[in-house]
N, C-alpha and C positions, 0 to 999 in steps of 0.2 A: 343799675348796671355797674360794674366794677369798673372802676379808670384804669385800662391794659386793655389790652387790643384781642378782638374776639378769634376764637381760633380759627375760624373761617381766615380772617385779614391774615394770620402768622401764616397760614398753611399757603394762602392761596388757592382753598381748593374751591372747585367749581363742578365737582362731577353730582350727576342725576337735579333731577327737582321734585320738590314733595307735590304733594298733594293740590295744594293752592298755588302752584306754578313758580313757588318758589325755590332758589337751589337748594339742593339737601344736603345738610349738614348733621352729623349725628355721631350718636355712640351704638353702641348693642353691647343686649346686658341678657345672661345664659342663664335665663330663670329657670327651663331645665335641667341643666346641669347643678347647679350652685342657687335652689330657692333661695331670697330674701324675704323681711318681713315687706307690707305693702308702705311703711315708713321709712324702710330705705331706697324704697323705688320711688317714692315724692321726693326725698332726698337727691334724688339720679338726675330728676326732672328740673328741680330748681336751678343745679349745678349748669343742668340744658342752658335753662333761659341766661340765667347768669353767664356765659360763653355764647349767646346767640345760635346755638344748636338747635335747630329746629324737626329734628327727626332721633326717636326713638327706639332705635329695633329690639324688641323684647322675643327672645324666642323661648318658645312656649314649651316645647319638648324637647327628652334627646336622650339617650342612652339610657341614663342616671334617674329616672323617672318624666313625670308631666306635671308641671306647674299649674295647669289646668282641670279642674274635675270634669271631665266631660259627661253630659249625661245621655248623648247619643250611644257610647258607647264607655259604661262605666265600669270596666273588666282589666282598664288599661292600670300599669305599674303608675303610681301616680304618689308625689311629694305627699307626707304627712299636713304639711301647709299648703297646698296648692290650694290657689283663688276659685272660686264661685264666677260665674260669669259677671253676677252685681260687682262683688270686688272691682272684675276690671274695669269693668264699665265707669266706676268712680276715681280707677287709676286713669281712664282714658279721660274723662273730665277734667279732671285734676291738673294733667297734660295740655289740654286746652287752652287753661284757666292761663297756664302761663306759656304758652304758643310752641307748645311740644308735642307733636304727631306719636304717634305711637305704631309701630309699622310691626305687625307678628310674622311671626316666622315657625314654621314646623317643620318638625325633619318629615322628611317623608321619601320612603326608599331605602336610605341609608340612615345610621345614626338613630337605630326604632326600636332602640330595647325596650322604649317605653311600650311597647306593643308586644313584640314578640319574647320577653320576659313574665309575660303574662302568661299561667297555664292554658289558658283559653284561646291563644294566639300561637304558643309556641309553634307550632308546625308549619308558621310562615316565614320560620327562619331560614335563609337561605344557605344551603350547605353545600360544599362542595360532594364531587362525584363521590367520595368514600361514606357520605353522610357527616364527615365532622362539620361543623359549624367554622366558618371562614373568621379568621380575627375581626374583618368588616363584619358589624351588625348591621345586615341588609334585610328587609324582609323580600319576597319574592316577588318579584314586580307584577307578573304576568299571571298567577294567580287570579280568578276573578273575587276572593274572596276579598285580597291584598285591595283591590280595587271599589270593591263596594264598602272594605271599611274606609280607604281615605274619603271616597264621595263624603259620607255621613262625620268625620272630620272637621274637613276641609268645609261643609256648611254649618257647620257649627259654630266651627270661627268667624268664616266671613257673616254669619249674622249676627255677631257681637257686635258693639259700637267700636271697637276696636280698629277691627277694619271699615266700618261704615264712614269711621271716621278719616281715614288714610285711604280708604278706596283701593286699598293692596295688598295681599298678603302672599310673602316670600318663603 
């Protein structure tokens, strides 16, 4: 640990707790918007433990593609580098190793070009009355289509170690 006072003690902060009932301390890092290699995300991690950060929110999608290959549903716009579920599973470990949660995050609703940039999706972009596409990239919530792809999603992630690990996913 570095001699300088943990950014928790500078801040004072006290909001939420992770996982293990500890307060949560963290960063978040917009691995869909802005992919990394998985060397600068151990990077991310170390910096954690070295500051006593105990929480790492990595979100997974967003506009700009998916960090993620999903293969529940592999049609989505998706990074040239985006991780393999192993991957994460060895970033989640890795996190572990040095007492860094890793907490995912997916857009969902709003912020889903990663979907509906898809040919395959386009049609659940949500548009306003004229048909133009609203500057929000929403997909259509109420759609049951919109709905049966988050389910298939949304368990995809939470059956990564990712969230198995953190027990959360935002």
């Amino acid at each position: 640990m570095h001699p300088k006072l943990s950014l928790a003690q500078a801040a004072g902060s006290d909001a939420g707790k992770s996982a293990a009932g500890k307060k949560m301390r963290g960063l978040m890092v917009d691995a869909g918007r802005v992919p990394e290699t998985m060397n600068y995300y151990k990077r991310v991690i170390e910096f954690c433990a070295d500051w006593e950060l105990n929480t790492l929110q990595f979100r997974l999608a967003d506009d700009q593609g998916s960090a993620m290959r999903f293969t529940s549903v592999p049609d989505l716009v998706t990074h040239e580098n985006a991780f393999t579920a192993d991957q994460l599973k060895t970033l989640v470990e890795y996190g572990q190793q040095h007492g860094v949660e890793l907490l995912p995050e997916l857009e969902s609703f709003g912020h889903t070009g990663y979907i509906t940039r898809s040919p395959k999706y386009a049609h659940l972009l949500d548009r306003d009355s004229t048909g133009d596409s609203v500057e929000f990239t929403g997909i259509i919530p109420v759609d049951p289509e919109s709905l049966q792809l988050f389910q298939k999603l949304y368990r995809e992630v939470s059956g990564l170690p990712i969230c198995v690990s953190s027990r959360r996913l935002r």
